[in-house]
C-alpha positions in Angstrom: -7.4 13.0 -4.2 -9.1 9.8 -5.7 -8.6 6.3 -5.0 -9.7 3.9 -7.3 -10.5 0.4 -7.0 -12.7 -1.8 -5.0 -11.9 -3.0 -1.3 -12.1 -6.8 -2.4 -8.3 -5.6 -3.1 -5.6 -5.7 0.0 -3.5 -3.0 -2.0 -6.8 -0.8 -2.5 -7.9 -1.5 1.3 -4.4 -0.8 2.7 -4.3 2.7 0.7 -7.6 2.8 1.7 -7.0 2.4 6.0 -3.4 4.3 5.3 -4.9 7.5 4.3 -8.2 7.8 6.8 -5.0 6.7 10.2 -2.7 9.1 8.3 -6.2 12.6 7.7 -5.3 12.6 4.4 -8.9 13.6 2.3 -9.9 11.4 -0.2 -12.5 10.3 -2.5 -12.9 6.6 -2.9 -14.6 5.5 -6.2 -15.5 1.7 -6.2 -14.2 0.9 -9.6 -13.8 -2.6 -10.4 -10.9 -4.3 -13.0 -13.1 -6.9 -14.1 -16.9 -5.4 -13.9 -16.1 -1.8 -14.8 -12.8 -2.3 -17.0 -14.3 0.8 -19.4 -15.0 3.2 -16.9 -11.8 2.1 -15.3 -9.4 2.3 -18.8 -10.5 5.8 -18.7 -8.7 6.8 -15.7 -6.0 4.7 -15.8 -5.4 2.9 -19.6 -3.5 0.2 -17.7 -6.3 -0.6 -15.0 -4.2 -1.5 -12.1 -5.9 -1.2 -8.8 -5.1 0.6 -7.0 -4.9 3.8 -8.4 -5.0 7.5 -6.9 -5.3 10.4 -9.0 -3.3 13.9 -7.3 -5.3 16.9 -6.8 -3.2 18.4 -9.9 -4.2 15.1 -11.5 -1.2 12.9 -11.9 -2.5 9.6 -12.2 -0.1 6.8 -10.1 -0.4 3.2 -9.3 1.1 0.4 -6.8 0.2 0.9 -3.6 3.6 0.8 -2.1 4.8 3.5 -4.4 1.3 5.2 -3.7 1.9 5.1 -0.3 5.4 6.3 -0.3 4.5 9.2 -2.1 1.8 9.8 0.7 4.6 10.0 3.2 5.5 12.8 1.7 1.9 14.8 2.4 1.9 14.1 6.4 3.6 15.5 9.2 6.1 13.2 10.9 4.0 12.6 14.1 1.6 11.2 11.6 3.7 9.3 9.3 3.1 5.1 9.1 7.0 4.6 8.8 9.3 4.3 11.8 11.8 6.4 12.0 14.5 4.1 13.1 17.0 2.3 11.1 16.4 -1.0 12.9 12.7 -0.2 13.2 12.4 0.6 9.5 14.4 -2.4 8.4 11.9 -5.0 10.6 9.1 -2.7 9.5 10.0 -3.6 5.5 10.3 -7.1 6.7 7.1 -7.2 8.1 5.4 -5.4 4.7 7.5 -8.1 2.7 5.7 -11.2 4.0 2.7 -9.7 4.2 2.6 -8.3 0.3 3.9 -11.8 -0.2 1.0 -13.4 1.1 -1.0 -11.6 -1.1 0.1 -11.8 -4.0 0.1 -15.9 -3.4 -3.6 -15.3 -2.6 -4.1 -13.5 -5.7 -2.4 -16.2 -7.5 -3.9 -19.1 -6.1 -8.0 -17.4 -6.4 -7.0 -16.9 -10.2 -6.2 -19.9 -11.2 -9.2 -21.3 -9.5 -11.4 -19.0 -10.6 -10.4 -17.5 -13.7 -8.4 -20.8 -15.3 -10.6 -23.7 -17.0 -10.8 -26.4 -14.5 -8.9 -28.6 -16.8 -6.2 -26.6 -17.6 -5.8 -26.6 -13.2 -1.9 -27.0 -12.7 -2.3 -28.5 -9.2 2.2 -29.0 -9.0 1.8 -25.2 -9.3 -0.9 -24.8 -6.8 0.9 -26.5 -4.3 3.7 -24.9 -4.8 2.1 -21.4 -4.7 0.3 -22.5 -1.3 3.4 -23.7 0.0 4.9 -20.5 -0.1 1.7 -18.6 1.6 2.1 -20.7 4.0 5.8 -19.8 4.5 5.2 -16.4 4.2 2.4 -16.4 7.0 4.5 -18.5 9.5 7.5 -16.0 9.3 4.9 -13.4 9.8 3.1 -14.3 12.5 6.5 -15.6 14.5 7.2 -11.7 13.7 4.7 -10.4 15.3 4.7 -12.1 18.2 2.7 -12.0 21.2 0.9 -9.2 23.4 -1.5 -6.8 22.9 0.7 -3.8 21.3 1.3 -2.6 17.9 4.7 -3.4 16.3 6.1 0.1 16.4 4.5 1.8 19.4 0.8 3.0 20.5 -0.5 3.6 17.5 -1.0 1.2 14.3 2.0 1.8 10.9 2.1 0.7 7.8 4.2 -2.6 9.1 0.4 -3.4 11.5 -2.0 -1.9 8.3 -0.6 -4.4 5.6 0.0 -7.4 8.3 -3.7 -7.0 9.3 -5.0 -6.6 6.0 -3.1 -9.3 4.2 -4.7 -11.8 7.1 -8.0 -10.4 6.6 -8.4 -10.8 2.5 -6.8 -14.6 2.7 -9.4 -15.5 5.6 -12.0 -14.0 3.3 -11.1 -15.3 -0.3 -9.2 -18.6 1.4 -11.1 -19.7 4.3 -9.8 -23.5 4.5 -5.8 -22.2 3.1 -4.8 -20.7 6.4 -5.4 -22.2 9.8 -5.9 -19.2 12.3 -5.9 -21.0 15.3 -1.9 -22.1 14.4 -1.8 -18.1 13.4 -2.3 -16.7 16.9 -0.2 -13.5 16.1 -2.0 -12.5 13.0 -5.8 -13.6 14.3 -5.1 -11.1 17.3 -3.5 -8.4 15.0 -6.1 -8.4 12.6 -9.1 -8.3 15.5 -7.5 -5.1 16.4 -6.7 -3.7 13.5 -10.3 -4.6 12.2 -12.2 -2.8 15.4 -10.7 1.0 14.5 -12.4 3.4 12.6 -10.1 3.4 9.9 -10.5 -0.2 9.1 -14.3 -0.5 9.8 -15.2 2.2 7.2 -12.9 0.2 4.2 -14.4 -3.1 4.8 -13.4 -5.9 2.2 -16.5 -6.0 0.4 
């Protein structure tokens, strides 16, 4: 399989770490949206990131639907998903907030950096910070305290997406996100970020 996209993405990255915690074999290809929109278009017409091509070459995109479909290539002692109906229902809360997060990242880097500074909306700014910040308060009261992952010894999807949301809004927002009021997250995210898994996909 190929994954394509550049680790600067939290949906590339958390395909990315999902795959190398879950043995699936992959080939990453650092293809960029904005640098390499060519090269990209010819994999993918749409250029969405991410995007995995199948060994029998179906071409798919989103990384949630990516990743579901991934499920369906691992054994169950290696699946990211809990098994439990109250597990799995906190599990999709936890994934909520923290695709939430980053798509009001997303949002608030673009129209910094992508929108003429006089065109700036800053009602709209606020607005959009406002709810980053909501969304990383209910995650981090979530997570709670302690030392553990959410769902047992071993990292899921809920812990990937968590840690990786908090690492790309540190690293594109430094100043938009106190860590120190975040202690959940800041300890998630130091674990997460010292496994294999995670240290070979750095955000780049």
């Amino acid at each position: 399989m190929r994954l394509i996209g550049m680790m600067d993405s939290p949906y590339v990255r958390r395909v990315a770490v999902s795959m190398k915690l879950t043995g699936l074999p992959f080939e990453h290809e650092p293809v960029s949206v904005f640098r390499h929109f060519d090269a990209f278009a010819a994999i993918n017409p749409v250029v969405k990131a991410p995007t995995l091509v199948t060994g029998d070459g179906v071409v798919m995109m989103d990384s949630t639907l990516i990743l579901e479909h991934l499920e369906r290539l691992v054994p169950p002692e290696r699946s990211l998903v809990p098994a439990g109906l109250a597990a799995h229902a906190r599990a999709t809360r936890v994934v909520g907030l923290a695709l939430a997060a980053c798509e009001k990242t997303v949002q608030i880097v673009y129209e910094r950096e992508l929108r003429p500074a006089e065109k700036l909306h800053q009602p709209w700014l606020d607005r959009v910070h406002g709810q980053l910040l909501a969304a990383y308060r209910l995650l981090d009261a979530e997570l709670g305290g302690g030392d553990a992952w959410l769902f047992g010894p071993r990292p899921l999807q809920a812990d990937v997406t968590a840690a990786v949301a908090w690492r790309f809004t540190r690293f594109m927002l430094p100043d938009a996100v106190d860590e120190a009021g975040h202690p959940a997250l800041a300890a998630l995210s130091a674990r997460a970020e010292s496994l294999p898994a995670f240290a070979s996909s750095p955000l780049e």
